[in-house]
N, C-alpha and C positions, 0 to 999 in steps of 0.2 A: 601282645607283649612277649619280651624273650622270657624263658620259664628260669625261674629263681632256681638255683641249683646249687650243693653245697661244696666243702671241700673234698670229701670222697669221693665225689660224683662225676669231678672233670673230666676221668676218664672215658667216661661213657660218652661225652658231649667233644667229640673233638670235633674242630672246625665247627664248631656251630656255635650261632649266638645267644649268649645266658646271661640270666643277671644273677648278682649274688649281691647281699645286704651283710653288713658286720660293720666292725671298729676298725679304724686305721690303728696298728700296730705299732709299725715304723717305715720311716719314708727317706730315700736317699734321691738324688738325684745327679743328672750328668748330660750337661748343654741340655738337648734337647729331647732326653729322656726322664721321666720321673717313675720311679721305683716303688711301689704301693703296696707295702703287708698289710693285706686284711685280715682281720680276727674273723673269724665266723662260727665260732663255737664249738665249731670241729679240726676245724684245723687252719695254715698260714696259706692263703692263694695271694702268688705274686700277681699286682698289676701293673701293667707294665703304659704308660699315657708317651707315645709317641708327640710330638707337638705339630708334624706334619700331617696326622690321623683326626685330630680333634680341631674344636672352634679355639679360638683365642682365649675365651670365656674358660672353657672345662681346662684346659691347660693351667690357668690360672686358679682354678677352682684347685686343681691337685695340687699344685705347687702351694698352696696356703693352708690347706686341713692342716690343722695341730693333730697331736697322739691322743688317739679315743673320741675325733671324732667319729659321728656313726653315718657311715655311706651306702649308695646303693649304687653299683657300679655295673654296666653292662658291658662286654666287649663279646670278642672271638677269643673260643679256648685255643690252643696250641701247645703240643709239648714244647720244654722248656730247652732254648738252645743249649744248654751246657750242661744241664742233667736229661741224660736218658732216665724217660719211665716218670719225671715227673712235668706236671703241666701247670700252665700260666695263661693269663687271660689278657688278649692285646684290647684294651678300654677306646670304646668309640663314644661312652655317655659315662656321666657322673654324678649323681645329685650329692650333697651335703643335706644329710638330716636332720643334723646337731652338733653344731660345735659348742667344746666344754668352756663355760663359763669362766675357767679360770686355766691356769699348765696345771697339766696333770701331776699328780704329786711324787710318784712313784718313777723314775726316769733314770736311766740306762747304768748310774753313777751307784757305788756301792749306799747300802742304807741298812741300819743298826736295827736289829730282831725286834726289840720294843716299836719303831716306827712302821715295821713290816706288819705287825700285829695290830697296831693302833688302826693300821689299815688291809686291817683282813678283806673285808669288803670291794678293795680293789685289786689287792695282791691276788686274790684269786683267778684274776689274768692273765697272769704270768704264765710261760709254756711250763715252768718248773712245778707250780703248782696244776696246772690243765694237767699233766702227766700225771702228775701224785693220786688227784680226783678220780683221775680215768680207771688207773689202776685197782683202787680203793672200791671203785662201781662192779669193776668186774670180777674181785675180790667177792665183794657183797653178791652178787648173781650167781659166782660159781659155790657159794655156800649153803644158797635155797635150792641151787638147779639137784648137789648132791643128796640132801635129807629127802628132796621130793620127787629123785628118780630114785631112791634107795628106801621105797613107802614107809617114807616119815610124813603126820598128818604135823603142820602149822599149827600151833596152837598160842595164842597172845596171851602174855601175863599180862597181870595186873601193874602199872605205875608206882603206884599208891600202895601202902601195904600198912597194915591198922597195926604192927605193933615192930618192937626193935628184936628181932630174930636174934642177932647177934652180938649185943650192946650196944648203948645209941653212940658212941664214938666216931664213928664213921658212916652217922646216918644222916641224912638232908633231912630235920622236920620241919614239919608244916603245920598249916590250921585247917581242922578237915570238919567243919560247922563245929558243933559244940566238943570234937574231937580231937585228938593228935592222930597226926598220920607221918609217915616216912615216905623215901624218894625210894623205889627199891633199889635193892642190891643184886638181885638176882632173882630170874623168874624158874628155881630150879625146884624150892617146895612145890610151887604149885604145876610144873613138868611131874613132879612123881604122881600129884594125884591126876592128871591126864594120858598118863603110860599106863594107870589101872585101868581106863578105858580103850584108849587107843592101841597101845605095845608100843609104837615107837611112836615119838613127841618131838618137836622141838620148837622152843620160839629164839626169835630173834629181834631186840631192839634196845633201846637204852638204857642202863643202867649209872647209877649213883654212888660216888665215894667221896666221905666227906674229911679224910683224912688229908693232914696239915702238911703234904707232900710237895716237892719243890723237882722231883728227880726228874731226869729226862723219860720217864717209862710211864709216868702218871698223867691221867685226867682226871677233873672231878664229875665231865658225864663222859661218855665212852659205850658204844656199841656191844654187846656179847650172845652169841647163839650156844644156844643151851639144848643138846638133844640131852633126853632122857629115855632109856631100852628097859625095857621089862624082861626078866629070865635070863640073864647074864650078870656074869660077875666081872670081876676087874679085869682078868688076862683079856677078855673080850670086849671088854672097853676101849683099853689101851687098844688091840686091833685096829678099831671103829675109828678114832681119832689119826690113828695112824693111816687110815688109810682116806680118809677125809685130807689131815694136811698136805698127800703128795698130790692128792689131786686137785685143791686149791693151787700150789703152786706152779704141777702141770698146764694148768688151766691161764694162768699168767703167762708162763714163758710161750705159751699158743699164741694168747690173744691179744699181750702187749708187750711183747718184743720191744718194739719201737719206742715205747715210752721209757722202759727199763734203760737200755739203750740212751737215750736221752739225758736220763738220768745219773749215766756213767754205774749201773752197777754193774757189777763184775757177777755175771751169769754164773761163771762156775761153781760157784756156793747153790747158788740155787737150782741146777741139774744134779748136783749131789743129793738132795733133798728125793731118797729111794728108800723104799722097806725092804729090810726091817731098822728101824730104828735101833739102836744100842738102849739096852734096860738096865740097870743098876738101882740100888737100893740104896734111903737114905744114907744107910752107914757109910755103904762105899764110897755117899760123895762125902761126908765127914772125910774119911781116911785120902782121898784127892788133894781137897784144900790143905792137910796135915801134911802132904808129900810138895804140896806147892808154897809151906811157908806161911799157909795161913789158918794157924790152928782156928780150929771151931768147936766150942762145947758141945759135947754131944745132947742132943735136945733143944737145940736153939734152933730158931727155923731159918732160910739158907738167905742171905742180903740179895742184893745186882750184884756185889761184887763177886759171893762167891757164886752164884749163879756162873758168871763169867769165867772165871776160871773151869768150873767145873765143864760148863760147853766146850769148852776151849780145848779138851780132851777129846773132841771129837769132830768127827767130817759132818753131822748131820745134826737134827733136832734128838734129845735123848729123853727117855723118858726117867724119872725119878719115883720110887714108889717107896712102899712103907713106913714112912714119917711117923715119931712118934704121939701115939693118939693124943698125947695131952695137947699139941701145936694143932688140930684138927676141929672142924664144928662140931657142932654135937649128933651128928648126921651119919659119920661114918662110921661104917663095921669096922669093928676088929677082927683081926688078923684072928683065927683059931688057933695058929701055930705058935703065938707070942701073942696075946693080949693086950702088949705094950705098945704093939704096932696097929698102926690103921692101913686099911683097904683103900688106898688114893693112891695117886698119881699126879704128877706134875708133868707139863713135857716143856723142856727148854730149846727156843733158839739156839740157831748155832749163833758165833761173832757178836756175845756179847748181847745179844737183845732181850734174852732172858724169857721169864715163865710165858707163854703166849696159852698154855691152856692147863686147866684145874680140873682134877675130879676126882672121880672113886666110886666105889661099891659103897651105897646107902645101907644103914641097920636096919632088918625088915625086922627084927623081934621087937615086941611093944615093950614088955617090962624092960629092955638092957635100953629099947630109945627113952622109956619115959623115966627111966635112974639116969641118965645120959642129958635132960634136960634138967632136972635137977641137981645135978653136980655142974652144969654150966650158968645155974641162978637164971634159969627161963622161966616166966609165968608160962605154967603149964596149960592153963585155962585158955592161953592164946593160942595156944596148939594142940585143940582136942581135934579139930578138923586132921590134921596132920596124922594125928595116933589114930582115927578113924580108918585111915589107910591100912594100918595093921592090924586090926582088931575085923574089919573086912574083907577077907581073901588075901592078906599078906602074901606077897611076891618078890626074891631074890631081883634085884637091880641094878642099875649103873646109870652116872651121865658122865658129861663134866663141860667147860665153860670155856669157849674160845675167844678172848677178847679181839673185835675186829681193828683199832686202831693198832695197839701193838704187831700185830701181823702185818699192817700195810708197812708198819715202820722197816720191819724186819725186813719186807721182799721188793720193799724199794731200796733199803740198805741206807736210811735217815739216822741220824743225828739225835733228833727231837720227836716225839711222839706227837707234839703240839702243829705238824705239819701238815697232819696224816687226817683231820678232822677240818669238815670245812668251817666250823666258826666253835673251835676249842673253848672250853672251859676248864680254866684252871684254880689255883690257890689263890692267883692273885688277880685272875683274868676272865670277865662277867660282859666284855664287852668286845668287838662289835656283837 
């Protein structure tokens, strides 16, 4: 039999006979040619059904597949008459695997975001979303390829976390046998107690937010990689992320050009995306939005809107630091130079897309963490493990939290955060 071969692969197989399996796409036709996009998971291979090359039967067979049926087609590859450099397969066989039970529901005609969503399941089809996914994949690879060519050991949090770290407000609970458990929020406590073993840490996977959010920047589950460094403090933090985000980005404009492209974003945002990033301190971005019209009390923490603005000052991602401690968990150092201030950072998108990563220098002194958990009304008892870390070879620190939805949003240059996930969960949205 001829060997199955996908859409990257035509090149290799010119003039020779291959089969290849997938979905009809879309199908045009002209007298006595029929025009065959098949999907094959990688990419669109035109087939092209001569009606002087084939039986009566296959002729007819192609001319009747509806959109989504699944075929398996054999013919001869050949580049494509009118594009150089890409190639087409002249069909001598065709079987029909499956045709759909009913028209496909999703069809070429405009369709309203609630109906796209109702059918996630099939919208994920789509070249618009095949791009988004692709992206998003290589996004996720070039994130583990960096922490664990830069000997960061993988370490997996926990899910599940036995009590509410941060007020249960935006906690997902559950029934954990005769217990309460939460969704977590972040696998970053228990990153610090694996940086006391390892030095460098980081995991990567889902996280939990159970706030009453509608905005285009929210999930309520959503992906986040959390290294965590032992022996550095913030100016080396910020570094670390900085030099992490231009390489996630480099790493896209590399390796999916063509989907970006696709997508119609405008590259030049994203080759600007160079170190050093521009640094500013909370105040300065107060004194920004105060010069842009949009006064901001000093101590409030920064909206999307002014987020936006404040990016908006700049060609690249910027980072934001010293926020006043009281807007901070109970986690972070203060500032020796001003007490008022915390040891974090924020790094913002440029174009509006906003905070895409969190962090800071952790308190390694016990008494100012365990006054720090008591002035935030924490059961201390929940977090003796936690103070164990300081009371055992306490070690100066850093991490902070990359959300991977919002990033794919940004560097594909979306709309909607709800795109960027292959079956979103939102405020109002628990299904498909």
């Amino acid at each position: 039999m001829p060997k199955r071969i996908f859409f990257d692969q035509l090149r290799d197989h010119l003039d020779e006979q291959v089969t290849i399996k997938g979905w009809l796409y879309a199908k045009r036709s002209s007298g006595k040619l029929i025009f065959l996009q098949i999907r094959d998971g990688v990419g669109i291979v035109q087939c092209v059904v001569f009606k002087p090359e084939v039986t009566a039967e296959i002729f007819s067979l192609a001319d009747s597949c509806a959109q989504e049926s699944s075929l398996s087609v054999t013919g001869l590859v050949r580049e494509h008459q009118r594009h150089k450099g890409e190639y087409e397969i002249g069909v001598l066989d065709l079987t029909v695997l499956h045709r759909p039970v009913h028209d496909y529901p999703i069809s070429p005609k405009e369709h309203g975001v609630d109906f796209l969503m109702d059918n996630r399941h099939l919208w994920l089809r789509s070249l618009r979303q095949h791009a988004i996914l692709k992206i998003r994949a290589e996004i996720s690879k070039a994130i583990r390829d960096y922490f664990d060519n830069h000997g960061f050991t993988l370490i997996d949090a926990p899910i599940l976390t036995p009590n509410a770290c941060e007020g249960t407000s935006t906690l997902f609970e559950t029934d954990y046998h005769d217990k309460k458990a939460y969704l977590t929020q972040s696998g970053q406590l228990y990153m610090e107690a694996a940086a006391a073993a390892f030095g460098k840490v980081y995991c990567f996977g889902p996280t939990f937010r159970a706030e009453k959010s509608k905005t285009r920047r929210h999930l309520a589950e959503f992906w986040m990689v959390e290294p965590e460094v032992s022996f550095i403090d913030l100016e080396q933090d910020i570094d670390l992320a900085e030099d992490f985000i231009v390489a996630i980005v480099s790493r896209v404009l590399e390796k999916r050009k063509s989907e970006l492209e696709f997508l119609e974003r405008d590259l030049s945002y994203l080759e600007r995306v160079q170190k050093p990033f521009p640094r500013i301190r909370y105040g300065q971005a107060i004194q920004i939005l105060e010069q842009a019209g949009q006064p901001t009390e000093y101590g409030q923490d920064l909206g999307g809107d002014d987020e936006t603005i404040v990016s908006n000052h700049f060609d690249r991602p910027v980072v934001v630091t010293h926020y006043p401690i009281e807007q901070k968990a109970f986690y972070f150092k203060r500032d020796s130079a001003d007490e008022s201030l915390a040891l974090n950072m924020d790094i913002l998108a440029p174009e509006g897309y906003g905070e895409i990563v969190g962090g800071g220098q952790r308190e390694d002194d016990l008494a100012r963490l365990s006054r720090s958990i008591d002035q935030h009304h924490l059961p201390e008892d929940a977090f003796a493990w936690y103070l164990d870390l300081r009371r055992y070879g306490s070690f100066p620190h850093a991490g902070f939290g990359l959300g991977l939805e919002r990033t794919v949003c940004w560097i594909c240059g979306l709309k909607h955060v709800r795109e960027t996930s292959p079956f979103p969960r939102m405020l109002t949205r628990l299904t498909p």
